[in-house]
C-alpha positions in Angstrom: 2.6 -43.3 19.0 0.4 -45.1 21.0 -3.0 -45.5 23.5 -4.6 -46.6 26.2 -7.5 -48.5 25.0 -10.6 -50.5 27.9 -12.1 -53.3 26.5 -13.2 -56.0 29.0 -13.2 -53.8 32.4 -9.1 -54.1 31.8 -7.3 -51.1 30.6 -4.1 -51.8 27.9 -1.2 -49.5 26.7 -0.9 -50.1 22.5 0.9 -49.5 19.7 0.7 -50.3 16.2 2.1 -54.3 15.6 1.6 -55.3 19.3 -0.2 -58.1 19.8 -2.3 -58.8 23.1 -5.1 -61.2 24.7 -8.3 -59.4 25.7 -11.2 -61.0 27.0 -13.2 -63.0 24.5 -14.6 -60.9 21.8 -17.4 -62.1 19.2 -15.7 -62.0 16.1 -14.1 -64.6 13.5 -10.4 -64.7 13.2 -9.0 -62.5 10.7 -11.6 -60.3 10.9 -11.0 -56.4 11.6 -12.1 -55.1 15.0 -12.9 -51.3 16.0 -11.9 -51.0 19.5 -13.7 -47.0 20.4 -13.1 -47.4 24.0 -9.8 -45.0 23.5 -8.7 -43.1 26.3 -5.6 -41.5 25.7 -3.3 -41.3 22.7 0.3 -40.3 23.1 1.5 -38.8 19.8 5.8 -37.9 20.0 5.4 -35.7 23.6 1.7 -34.8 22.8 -0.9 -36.4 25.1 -4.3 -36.4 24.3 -7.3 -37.8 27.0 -10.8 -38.5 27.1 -13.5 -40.7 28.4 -13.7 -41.8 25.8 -11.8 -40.2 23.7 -13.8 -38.2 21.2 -13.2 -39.2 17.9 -10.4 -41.8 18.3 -10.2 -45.4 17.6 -7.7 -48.7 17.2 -7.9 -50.9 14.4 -6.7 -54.5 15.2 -7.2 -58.4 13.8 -8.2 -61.1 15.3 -5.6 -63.2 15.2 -7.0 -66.2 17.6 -8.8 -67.8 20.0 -8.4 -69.8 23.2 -8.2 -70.7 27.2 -5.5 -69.5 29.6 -4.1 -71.8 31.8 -5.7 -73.4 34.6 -6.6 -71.2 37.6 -6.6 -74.1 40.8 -8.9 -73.0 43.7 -8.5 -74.8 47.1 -10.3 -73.5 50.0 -9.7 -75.7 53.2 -11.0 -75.0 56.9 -8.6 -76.4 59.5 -9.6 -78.9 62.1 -13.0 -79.5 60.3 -12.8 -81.4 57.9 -13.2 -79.5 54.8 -12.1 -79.1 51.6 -13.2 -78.2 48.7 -11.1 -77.9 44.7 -12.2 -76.1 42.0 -10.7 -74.6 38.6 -11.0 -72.2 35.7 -9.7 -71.2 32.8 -10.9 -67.8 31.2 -11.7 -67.2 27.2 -9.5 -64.8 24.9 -9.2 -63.5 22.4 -5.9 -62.4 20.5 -5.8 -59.0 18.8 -2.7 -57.6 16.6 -2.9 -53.8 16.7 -3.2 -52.4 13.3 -3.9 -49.0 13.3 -4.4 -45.8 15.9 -6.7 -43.1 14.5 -6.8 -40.5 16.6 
């Protein structure tokens, strides 16, 4: 069994045990996160879809917090002199699927 859960604008294909990193959430680690933003569930060869899904949601734990790597940004015109650097690095937050209730 598993879904296809949206949760910061990004869409992700789950299963119970997986662990993934979704854009930062406000929640302590280890606590339990409801994640309603369901939009399909695939139980055996039994697919179910919605938008949202009515009734359905994925249990997980926060398991962490943190920054991605380094995103470099150069942007450079030619023959004039210009040049300019910049960086990022983007929040998470990792999430170990518990549960999917459908």
């Amino acid at each position: 069994m598993y879904a296809v859960i949206k949760t910061g604008g990004k869409q992700y294909r789950v299963a119970a045990g997986d662990t993934l990193k979704v854009e930062s959430l406000a929640a302590d680690v280890g606590q339990q996160v409801k994640l309603a933003d369901v939009l399909a569930v695939v139980d055996g060869d039994q697919l179910t879809t919605g938008t949202p899904l009515a009734g359905a949601a994925v249990m997980a734990t926060v398991v962490s917090h943190g920054r991605r790597d380094k995103i470099t940004i150069f942007k450079m015109q030619r023959r004039k002199h210009f040049q300019k650097h910049a960086g990022h690095r983007q929040n998470y937050t990792e999430l170990r699927i518990d549960s999917i209730a459908a």
